[in-house]
N, C-alpha and C positions, 0 to 999 in steps of 0.2 A: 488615323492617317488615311488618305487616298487607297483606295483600294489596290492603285497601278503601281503603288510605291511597295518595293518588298526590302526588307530590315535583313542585313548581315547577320549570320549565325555568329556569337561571342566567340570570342578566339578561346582556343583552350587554357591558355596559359590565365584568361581572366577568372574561367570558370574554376579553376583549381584555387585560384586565389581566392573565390569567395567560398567555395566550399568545404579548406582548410579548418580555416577558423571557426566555422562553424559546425565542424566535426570535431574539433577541440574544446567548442566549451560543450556543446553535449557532453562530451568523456570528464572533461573537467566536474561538469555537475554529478553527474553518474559516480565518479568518485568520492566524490565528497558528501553526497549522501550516504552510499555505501559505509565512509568509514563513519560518518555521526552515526549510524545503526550501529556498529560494532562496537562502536566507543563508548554510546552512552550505556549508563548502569540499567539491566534487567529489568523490566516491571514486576514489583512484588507479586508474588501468587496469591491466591486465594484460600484463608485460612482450610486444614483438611476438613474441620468440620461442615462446613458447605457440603451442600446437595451439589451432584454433577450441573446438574441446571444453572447453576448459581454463574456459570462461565458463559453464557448464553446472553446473560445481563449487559447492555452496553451503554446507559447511561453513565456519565461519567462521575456524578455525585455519587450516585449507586454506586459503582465500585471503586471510587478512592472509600467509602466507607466502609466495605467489604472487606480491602482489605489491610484495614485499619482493626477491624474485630479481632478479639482476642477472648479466651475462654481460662475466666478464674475460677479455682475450687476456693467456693464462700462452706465452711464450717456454720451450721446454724446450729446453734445448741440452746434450744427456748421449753415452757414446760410445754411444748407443743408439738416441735418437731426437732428430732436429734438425727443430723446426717448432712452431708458432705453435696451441696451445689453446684455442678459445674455451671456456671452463670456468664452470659455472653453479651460482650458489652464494647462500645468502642469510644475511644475520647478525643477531639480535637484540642491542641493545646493554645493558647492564646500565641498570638505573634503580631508582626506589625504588617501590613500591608504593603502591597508591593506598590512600586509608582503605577503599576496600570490598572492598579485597581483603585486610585485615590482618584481617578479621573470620576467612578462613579458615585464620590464625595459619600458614601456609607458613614464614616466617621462624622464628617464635616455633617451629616444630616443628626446625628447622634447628640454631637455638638450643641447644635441649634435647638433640639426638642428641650436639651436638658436648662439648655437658658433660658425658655419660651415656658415652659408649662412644666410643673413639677408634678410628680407621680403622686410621692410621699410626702407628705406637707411636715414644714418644720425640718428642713433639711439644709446641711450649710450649702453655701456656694456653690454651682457645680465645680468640679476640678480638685474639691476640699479631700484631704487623705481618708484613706478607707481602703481595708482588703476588700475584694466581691467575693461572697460565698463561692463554692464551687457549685456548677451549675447541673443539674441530673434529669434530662427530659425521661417518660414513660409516653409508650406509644399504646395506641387504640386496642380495639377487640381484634383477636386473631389479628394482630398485625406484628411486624419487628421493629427495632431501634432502626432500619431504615428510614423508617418515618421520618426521621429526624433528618436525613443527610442534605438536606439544601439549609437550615437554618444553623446547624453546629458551625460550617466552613465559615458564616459572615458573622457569629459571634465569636470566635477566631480571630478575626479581621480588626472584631472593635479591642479586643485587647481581655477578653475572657476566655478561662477555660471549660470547653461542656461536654459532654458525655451523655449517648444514651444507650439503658440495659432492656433485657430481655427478662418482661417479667411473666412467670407462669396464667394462661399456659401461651403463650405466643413466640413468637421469636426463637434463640434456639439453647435457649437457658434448657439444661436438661430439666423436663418434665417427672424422671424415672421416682425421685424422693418422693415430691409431695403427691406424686399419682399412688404410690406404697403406701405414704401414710392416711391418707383417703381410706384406701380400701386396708387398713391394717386390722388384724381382729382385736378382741378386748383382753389378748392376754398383756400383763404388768409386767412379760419379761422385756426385756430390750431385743430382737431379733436379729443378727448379725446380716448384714446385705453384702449385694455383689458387690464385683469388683473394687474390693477392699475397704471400701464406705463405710460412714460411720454407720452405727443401727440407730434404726430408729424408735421411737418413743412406743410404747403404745398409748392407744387411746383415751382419754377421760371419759367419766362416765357421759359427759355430753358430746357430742358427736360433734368435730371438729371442721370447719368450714374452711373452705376454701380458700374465702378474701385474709383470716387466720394466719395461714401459712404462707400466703403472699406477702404479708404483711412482719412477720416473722424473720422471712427469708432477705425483702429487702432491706432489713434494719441490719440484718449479718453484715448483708454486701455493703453499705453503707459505714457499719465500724472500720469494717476490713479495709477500703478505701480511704475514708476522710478520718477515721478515730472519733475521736470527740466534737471535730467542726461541725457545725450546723450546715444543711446546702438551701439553694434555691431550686424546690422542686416545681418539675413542669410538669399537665399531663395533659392528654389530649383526648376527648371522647372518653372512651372507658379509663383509660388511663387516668384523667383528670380524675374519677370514684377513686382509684387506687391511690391516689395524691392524698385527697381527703382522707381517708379512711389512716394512712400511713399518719398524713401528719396528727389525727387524731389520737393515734394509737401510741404514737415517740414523739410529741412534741420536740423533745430536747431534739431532737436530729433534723427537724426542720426549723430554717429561720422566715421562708418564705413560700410563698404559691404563685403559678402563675396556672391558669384553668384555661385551655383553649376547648371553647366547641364541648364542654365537660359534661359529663353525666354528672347525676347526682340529685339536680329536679324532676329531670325526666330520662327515660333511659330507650324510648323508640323501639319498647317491645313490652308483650303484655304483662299483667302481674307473676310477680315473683312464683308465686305456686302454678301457674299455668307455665311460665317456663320449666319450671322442674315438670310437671306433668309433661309437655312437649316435647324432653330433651331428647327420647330416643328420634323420635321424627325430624326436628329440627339439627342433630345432630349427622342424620341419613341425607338431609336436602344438601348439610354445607358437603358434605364427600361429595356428592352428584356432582353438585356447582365446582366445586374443585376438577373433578375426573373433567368435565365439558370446559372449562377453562384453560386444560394442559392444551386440549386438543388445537383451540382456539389461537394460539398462541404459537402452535409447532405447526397447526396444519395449514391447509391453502387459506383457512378461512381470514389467517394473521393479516393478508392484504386488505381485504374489504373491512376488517375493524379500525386499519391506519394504525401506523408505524409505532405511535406515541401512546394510544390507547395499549396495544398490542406491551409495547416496552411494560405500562405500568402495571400491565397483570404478571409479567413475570416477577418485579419487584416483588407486589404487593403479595403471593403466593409461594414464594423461595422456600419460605420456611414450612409449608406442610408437610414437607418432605420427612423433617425430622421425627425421630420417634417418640412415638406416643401422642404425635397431632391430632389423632381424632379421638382416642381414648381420654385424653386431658380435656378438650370441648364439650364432650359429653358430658363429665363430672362437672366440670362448670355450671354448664348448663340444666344440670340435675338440683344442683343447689339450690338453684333458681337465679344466683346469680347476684351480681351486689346492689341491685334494686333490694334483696333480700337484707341491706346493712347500710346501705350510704344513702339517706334524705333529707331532706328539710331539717328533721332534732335534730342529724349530729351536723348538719352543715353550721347549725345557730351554734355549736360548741368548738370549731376549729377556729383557734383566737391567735393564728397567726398572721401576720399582715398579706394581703392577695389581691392580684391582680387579674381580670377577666378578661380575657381575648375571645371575639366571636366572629364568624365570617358573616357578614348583613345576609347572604344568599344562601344560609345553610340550609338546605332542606331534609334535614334529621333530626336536629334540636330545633327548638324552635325560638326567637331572639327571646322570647318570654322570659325564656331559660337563664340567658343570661341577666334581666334584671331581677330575676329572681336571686339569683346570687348576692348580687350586689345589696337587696334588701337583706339577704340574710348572713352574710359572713359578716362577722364583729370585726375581722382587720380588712374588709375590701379598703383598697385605695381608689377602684374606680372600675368603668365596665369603658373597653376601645373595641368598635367593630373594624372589621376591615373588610373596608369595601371592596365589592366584589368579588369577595372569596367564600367558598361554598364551607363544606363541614371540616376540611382541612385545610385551613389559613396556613399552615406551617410548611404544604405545601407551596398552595395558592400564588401565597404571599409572603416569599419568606424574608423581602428586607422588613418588611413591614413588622413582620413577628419577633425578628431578632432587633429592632431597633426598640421596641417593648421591650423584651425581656434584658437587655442592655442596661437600658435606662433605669428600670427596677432596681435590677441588681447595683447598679453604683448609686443609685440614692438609698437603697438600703444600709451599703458600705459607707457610705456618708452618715446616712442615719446614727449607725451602730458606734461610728468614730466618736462620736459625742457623748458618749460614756452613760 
């Protein structure tokens, strides 16, 4: 307007009029959130076995799976190891999806692969009846069943139920058994352990290995859980050896494999006896890198690594907190490790039906790896890379990895319905 022209000041009565209303819905919102805060039910806490840190965690996979975890006492009673597991593990259970989540057609993609290209050859129709195994992911070296938390929720989605445990020594499966039965002497009696536990075994004249009792322990957890059902086991990196070596060891309890990123042709560290030679040093570097990791994370430096790097060391390191984290890596590590048990022979002997998952970009295995596999498992179905994802696709990429392990699983269930 004209500079010369000067505008009335609002009369009062208009300004009250607009400024009513609009002190009303302020208060109106204010209340109404208020009472949805009070109204809705509490967010579940975080199991007590968690490290303090573990509340620090703010991805939201990460802690709907957190605290989903729950801590079972698995009874192992094998000629190996005799004593009482606190074993920690969490499961998502199948359900249907919501309408905002069919918008990202996960199902309808599921769908289409299973009509287009079949996994398992010789399989009826898709849609044909069949139970799916239940499903039991294992996670990597030093890592937890966190690993898993972006791939359980979307096989959830498709209408499976999956679970992953904590298997020695990672995660927060007590360590305290098979670290005692390790170092137990050669007496033949049974030795009564703490806090009320069964005793355990003593030793055979030959000295009892590590992957042994892993192998022992998970077959416990496994009756104790499914009985006599066969599952489809997943593992990832080391976990994948721990796959093999299990399913080698109890066929009857596996129906199937799915090997992401696996060990077992190559394992990205030196031979078996220079690892046990190394272990004290290699076991002193991981504390180091742990202690400079808290700091990295707590201290100023957490901004300049970026918010998302920052978040996934805390994930990925929760669990050293637990006791006997670095005492159980040593032992490990002493053994030499399961390059020391899981290669090439027994991969040509695991004659269950399996499926290969590898990320194209893995820079630890190398793709080699995966068709190595493929040449040597008697039930491979096939080798799928996924593109663009590095040595955890299950992170990476997890419609991708759960539309695999999906698809397996109901062709399997198909398979099986066939009598």
């Amino acid at each position: 307007p004209p500079s010369n022209v000067v505008r009335a000041p609002w009369p009062e009565h208009r300004r009250r009029a607009l400024c009513m209303p609009l002190s009303k819905l302020i208060c109106t919102l204010l209340v109404r959130a208020t009472t949805a805060r009070l109204m809705s039910p509490p967010a579940a806490a975080l199991p007590s076995f968690l490290p303090a840190r573990a509340a620090d965690i703010r991805e939201p996979e990460a802690v709907d799976a957190m605290r989903r975890m729950r801590m079972l006492p698995v009874a192992v009673d094998s000629s190996n190891l005799c004593a009482r597991v606190d074993t920690c593990f969490y499961e998502m259970p199948a359900r249907s999806p919501t309408p905002r989540e069919r918008f990202d057609g996960l199902d309808v993609r599921l769908s289409q692969r299973m009509g287009r290209a079949r996994l398992v050859q010789h399989t009826p129709p898709a849609g044909s009846a069949g139970h799916a195994m239940p499903i039991l992911c294992l996670h990597g070296a030093d890592a937890s069943c966190l690993e898993w938390r972006r791939v359980l929720p979307r096989l959830a989605r498709l209408g499976l139920t999956g679970s992953a445990v904590d298997w020695w020594s990672g995660g927060f499966t007590d360590r305290r058994p098979i670290l005692s039965r390790l170092g137990a002497s050669s007496s033949a009696d049974r030795r009564p352990s703490s806090a009320g536990q069964a005793g355990t075994r003593a030793p055979s004249a030959e000295p009892v290995q590590p992957w042994t009792l892993v192998s022992d322990h998970l077959h416990a957890y496994c009756r104790h859980r499914y009985g006599d059902q066969p599952i489809l086991l997943v593992g990832a990196s080391l976990g994948g050896a721990v796959a093999l070596d299990f399913a080698f060891s109890h066929p009857d309890s596996v129906g199937g494999l799915v090997l992401c990123d696996s060990g077992g042709q190559s394992y990205a560290s030196p031979p078996a006896p220079l690892v046990a030679a190394l272990a004290p040093a290699v076991t002193g570097a991981k504390i180091a890198l742990e202690i400079a990791g808290r700091s990295v994370v707590r201290g100023p430096v957490a901004g300049a690594v970026g918010p998302g790097a920052a978040e996934d060391l805390k994930i990925n390191s929760v669990h050293r907190e637990a006791v006997g984290w670095a005492e159980a890596l040593g032992r490990y590590f002493s053994s030499g490790g399961y390059q020391a048990r899981v290669g090439p022979q027994l991969i040509r002997r695991v004659r269950q039906p399996a499926l290969v998952v590898w990320g194209s970009d893995d820079p630890v295995l190398p793709v080699q790896d995966a068709y190595a596999f493929e040449r040597d498992l008697p039930g491979c179905v096939g080798l799928h890379q996924v593109q663009g994802a590095g040595h955890t696709p299950q992170l990476d990429d997890p419609d991708a990895v759960a539309l695999l392990i999906a698809q397996f699983a109901r062709e399997l269930a198909a398979w099986a319905s066939l009598g």
